[in-house]
N, C-alpha and C positions, 0 to 999 in steps of 0.2 A: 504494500500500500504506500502511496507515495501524494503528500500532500504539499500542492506548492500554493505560499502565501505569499501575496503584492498587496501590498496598502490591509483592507480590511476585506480582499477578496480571495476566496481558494479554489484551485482544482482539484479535485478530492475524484476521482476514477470510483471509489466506493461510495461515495454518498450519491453520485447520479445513478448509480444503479437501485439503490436503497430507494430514489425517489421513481425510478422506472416503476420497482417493484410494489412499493406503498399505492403510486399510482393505478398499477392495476389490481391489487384488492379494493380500493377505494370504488372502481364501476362495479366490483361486487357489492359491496355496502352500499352504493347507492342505490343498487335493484332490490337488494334487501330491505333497504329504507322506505321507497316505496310503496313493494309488498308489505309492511307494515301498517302503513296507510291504511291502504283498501281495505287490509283484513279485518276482520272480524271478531279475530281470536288468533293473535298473532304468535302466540303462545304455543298453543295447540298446533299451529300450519309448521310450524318447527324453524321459523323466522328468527325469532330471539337467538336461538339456536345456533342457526347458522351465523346471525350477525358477530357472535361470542367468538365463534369458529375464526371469521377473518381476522377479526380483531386482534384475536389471541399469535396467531399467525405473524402477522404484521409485526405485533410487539417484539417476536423472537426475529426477526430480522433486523427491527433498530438497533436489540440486545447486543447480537450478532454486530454490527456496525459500530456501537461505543468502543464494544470490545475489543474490535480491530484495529481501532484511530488509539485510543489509551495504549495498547501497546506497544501499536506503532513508535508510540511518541514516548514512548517508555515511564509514563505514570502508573502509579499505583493504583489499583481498585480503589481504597477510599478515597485517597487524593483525588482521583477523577470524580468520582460522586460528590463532593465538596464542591462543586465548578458551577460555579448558576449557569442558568439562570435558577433562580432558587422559588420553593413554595411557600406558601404561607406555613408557619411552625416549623422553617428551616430544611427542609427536605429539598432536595435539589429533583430538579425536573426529568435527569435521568435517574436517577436514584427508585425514583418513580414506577418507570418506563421498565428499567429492570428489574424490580420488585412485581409487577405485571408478568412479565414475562417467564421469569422463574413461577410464579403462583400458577400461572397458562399450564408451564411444561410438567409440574408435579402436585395438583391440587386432588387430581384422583387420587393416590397414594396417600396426602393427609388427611380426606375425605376417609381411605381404608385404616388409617388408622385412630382415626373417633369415633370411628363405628366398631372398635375392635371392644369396647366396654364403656360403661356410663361415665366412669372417672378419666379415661382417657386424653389427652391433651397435646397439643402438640411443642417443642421444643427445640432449641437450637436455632439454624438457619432459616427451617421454615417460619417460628414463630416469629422471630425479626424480620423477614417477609412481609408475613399477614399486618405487623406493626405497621412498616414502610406504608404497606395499602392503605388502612385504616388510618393511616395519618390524612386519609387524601380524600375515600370513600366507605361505607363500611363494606366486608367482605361479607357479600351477600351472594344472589344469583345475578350473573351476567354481571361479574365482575370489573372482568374487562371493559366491557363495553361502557360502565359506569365509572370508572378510573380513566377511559378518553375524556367521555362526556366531563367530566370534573377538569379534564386539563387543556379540554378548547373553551371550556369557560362561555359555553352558548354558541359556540361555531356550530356548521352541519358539523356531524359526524363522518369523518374521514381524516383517514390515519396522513394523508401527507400533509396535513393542519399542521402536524407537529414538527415538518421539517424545519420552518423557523427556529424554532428554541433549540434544536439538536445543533444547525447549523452557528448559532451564540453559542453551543455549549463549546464546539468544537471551536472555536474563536476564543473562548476566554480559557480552554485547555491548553491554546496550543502557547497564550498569553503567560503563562504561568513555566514554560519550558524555559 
């Protein structure tokens, strides 16, 4: 990965693909958005569903993307998560984004393990996850899709909204080199 910076402008070879691909989940979400609309019971038609579906998706591509440019650029995992743009109660905007997407790729597993017994609980990495989340939304159903909504702050729903803020994060990341 190879990022060239002029003035306050980059060519990043990974973040136009990131936007290629945000872009095209995004005409799925919009057809999903729609079918929403109309339906009746959007619940039931398995809409929600699949919106979760892209959502969750997308998330683990931007993950995929932090994760590339931070190491690129030889920063630390917290360090990079300390990079605003920042949320309300100090959470930074990927910090977020990757607490999403971790929740996406293993929340069946900590679903299998609260249902493993009444006292059961979760721990560790996951449970500072679920925090991260619940700093933002609570962890409910359609997750996901309620931790975008919380972070376009009223935009449509669509995942390349967020390339703004990623694009700042990776600006005051590379700020900090």
């Amino acid at each position: 990965m190879a990022i060239i910076k002029v003035g306050n402008e980059c060519t990043d070879a990974d973040f136009a693909l990131l936007c290629r691909h945000l872009k095209i989940l995004d005409v799925e979400l919009s057809q999903i958005n729609a079918a929403i609309t109309s339906s009746c019971d959007p619940e039931s038609d398995g809409l929600c569903d699949a919106g979760e579906y892209f959502i969750g998706h997308g998330l683990i591509a931007i993950q995929r993307y932090l994760t590339a440019t931070r190491t690129s650029l030889r920063v630390s995992l917290p360090d990079a998560f300390n990079v605003p743009p920042m949320l309300q109660g100090g959470l930074s905007f990927v910090a977020a984004i990757n607490a999403a997407a971790n929740y996406w790729k293993h929340m069946e597993e900590w679903i299998e393990t609260l249902n493993m017994s009444d006292d059961a609980h979760l721990k560790g990495s996951a449970l500072k996850t679920l925090q991260r989340i619940e700093a933002v939304t609570p962890w409910e159903e359609y997750t996901c899709a309620n931790l975008l909504a919380a972070l376009l702050d009223g935009q449509v729903l669509g995942l390349s909204h967020l390339l703004p803020a990623i694009a700042e994060w990776r600006l005051n990341l590379m700020a900090k080199i």
